[in-house]
C-alpha positions, 0 to 999 in steps of 0.5 A, a space after each residue: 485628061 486636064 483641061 487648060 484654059 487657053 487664051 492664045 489664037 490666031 488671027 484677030 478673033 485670038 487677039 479680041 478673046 485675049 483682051 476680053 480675058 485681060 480686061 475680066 482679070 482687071 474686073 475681078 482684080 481691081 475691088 479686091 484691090 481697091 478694097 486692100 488699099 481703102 482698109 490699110 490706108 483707113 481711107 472709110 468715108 460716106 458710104 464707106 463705113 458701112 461698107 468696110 465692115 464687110 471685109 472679112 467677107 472680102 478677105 475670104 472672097 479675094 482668092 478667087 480673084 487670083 485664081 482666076 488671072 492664075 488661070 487666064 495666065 494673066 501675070 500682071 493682075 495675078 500679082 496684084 491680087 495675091 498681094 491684096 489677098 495677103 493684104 486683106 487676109 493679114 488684116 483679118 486672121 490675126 482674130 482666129 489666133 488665141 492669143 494668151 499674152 499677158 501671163 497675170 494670175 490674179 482673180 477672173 472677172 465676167 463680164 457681159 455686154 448687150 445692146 437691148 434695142 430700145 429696152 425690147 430684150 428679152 430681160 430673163 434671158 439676160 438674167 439667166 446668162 448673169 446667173 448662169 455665166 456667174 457674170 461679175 459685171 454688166 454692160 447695158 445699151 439702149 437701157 430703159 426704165 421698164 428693162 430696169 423695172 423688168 431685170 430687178 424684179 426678176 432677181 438681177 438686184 440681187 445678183 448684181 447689187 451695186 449699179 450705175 444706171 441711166 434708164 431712158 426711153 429709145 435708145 439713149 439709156 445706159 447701165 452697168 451692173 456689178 457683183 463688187 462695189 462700185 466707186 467713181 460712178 456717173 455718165 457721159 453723153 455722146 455728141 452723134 445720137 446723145 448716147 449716154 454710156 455709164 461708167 464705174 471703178 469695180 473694186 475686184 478683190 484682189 485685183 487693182 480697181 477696173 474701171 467700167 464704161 458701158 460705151 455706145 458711139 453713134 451708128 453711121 446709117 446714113 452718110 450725114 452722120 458719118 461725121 458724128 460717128 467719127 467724133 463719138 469714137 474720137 471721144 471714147 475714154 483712151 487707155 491708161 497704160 501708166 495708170 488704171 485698169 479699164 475695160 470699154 465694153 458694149 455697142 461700138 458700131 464699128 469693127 476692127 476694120 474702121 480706123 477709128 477703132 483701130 486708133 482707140 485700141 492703139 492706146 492700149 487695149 486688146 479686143 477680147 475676142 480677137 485675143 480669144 480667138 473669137 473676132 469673127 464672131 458676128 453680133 449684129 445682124 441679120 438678126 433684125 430681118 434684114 438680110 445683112 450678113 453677120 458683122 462684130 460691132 460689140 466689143 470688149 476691149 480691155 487693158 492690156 495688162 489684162 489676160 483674156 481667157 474665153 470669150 462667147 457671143 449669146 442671142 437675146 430674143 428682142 435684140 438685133 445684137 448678140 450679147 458678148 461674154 468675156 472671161 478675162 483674168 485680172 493682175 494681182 492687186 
């Protein structure tokens, strides 16, 4: 026997559990929907921010939304929450696609990218992932003088010989290692927390020069510096499709579901993982303790000249991040 769900009935007691049926639709309808419209329209403010980088979660979440006004028999809530269902579910699929565009054949390059919390990392597991991964280039956050100190006497000078570091106690320090040489080198500072993210132009052997940076925008913890949050992403090094390679690898504090995100990849870059397939892979979170589900925060967003062949994320004891290898293959130079 099938059971069906009914919501007709005479008399006023039919009419009462018609309405209830009709307003739980609307309940179960109306977040989803909410949410399909906040995340197109880029609409995160306050609160918001923070609260957008949940959607995959959502997105997962909404089907449920049309299988119950399906099963109700509740035509008006059923459409609208197929359409934010496909919305959402739109929004984020696109990261579990391989996408193997362009077709380059010059050298492969690793690259690895950790936020080291304030320099607590464990420095060799770092050094073991370099060496075992055969890193080429190293992005470091929240870099310090005794992770420095650490990582050098534990063999990274020596895999990892030209630098541009800027080790500073908390969490505004920043580095970048490299196997090649290093030229164009230096810091920036952010507005939002003083960040400093370290930059370089990698001379690849036959490949163009990449330049490098180490980014680190402000996080919007708090709704007073969504502001600064916003201005830091704003300030992050666009693409340069008419001109030089460039890759922008590190803590971002945002996914591909905040708009300002979205605006700098606009320019010209591809997210690695979400061309490997791999942009549901969280790195930050609940590593901390907190009981917060897995978010992808740590980006490696390259040219798009430039091929994307694998990407992973690895823990790193003493870090609430994960760090982010990505193995992306360079046009011939």
């Amino acid at each position: 026997m099938t059971a069906v769900i009914t919501t007709s009935g005479p008399g006023p007691a039919g009419t009462r559990v018609r309405r209830f049926a009709t307003i739980a639709c609307w309940l179960a309808v109306a977040p989803v929907a909410a949410w399909a419209v906040l995340r197109l329209a880029g609409l995160e403010r306050g609160p918001l921010v923070q609260a957008v980088a949940f959607t995959p979660y959502v997105a997962a979440a909404a089907p449920a939304a049309v299988a119950l006004a399906l099963a109700l028999r509740r035509r008006a809530p059923a459409m609208v929450a197929a359409l934010a269902a496909l919305a959402l579910l739109g929004a984020v699929a696109p990261r579990v696609v391989r996408d193997d565009r362009p077709a380059v054949d010059g050298p492969v390059l690793r690259l690895l990218t950790a936020n080291l919390l304030k320099g607590g990392a464990d420095p060799a597991r770092l050094v073991e992932l370099v060496r075992t991964h055969r890193v080429d280039v190293l992005a470091v956050q929240e870099f310090t003088p005794q992770a420095a100190a650490e990582l050098d006497r534990l063999g990274l000078a020596t895999l990892l010989p030209y630098r541009m570091l800027n080790p500073e106690v908390g969490t505004t320090g920043s580095g970048l290692y490299a196997r090649h040489p290093l030229s164009g080198t230096g810091y920036r500072r952010n507005q939002g927390f003083f960040f400093s993210q370290a930059y370089g132009t990698v001379a690849v052997p036959g490949a163009p020069p990449l330049r490098v940076e180490s980014a680190h925008p402000a996080a919007p913890y708090a709704v007073e510096v969504v502001p600064d949050w916003w201005t830091d992403l704003r300030a992050q090094p666009p693409a340069t499709p008419q001109g030089g390679l460039s890759v922008l690898a590190g803590d971002f504090n945002a996914t591909l579901d905040h708009a300002p995100l979205r605006d700098l990849i606009d320019t010209g870059y591809v997210d690695a993982a979400a061309a490997a397939g791999a942009g549901l892979s969280g790195t930050w979170g609940p590593y901390d303790g907190d009981p917060i589900p897995p978010v992808t925060i740590d980006h490696v967003l390259v040219d798009r000249r430039i091929a994307v062949r694998g990407v992973d994320v690895y823990a790193v004891p003493g870090s609430d991040h994960r760090a982010v290898l990505a193995e992306l293959r360079l046009p011939a130079g």
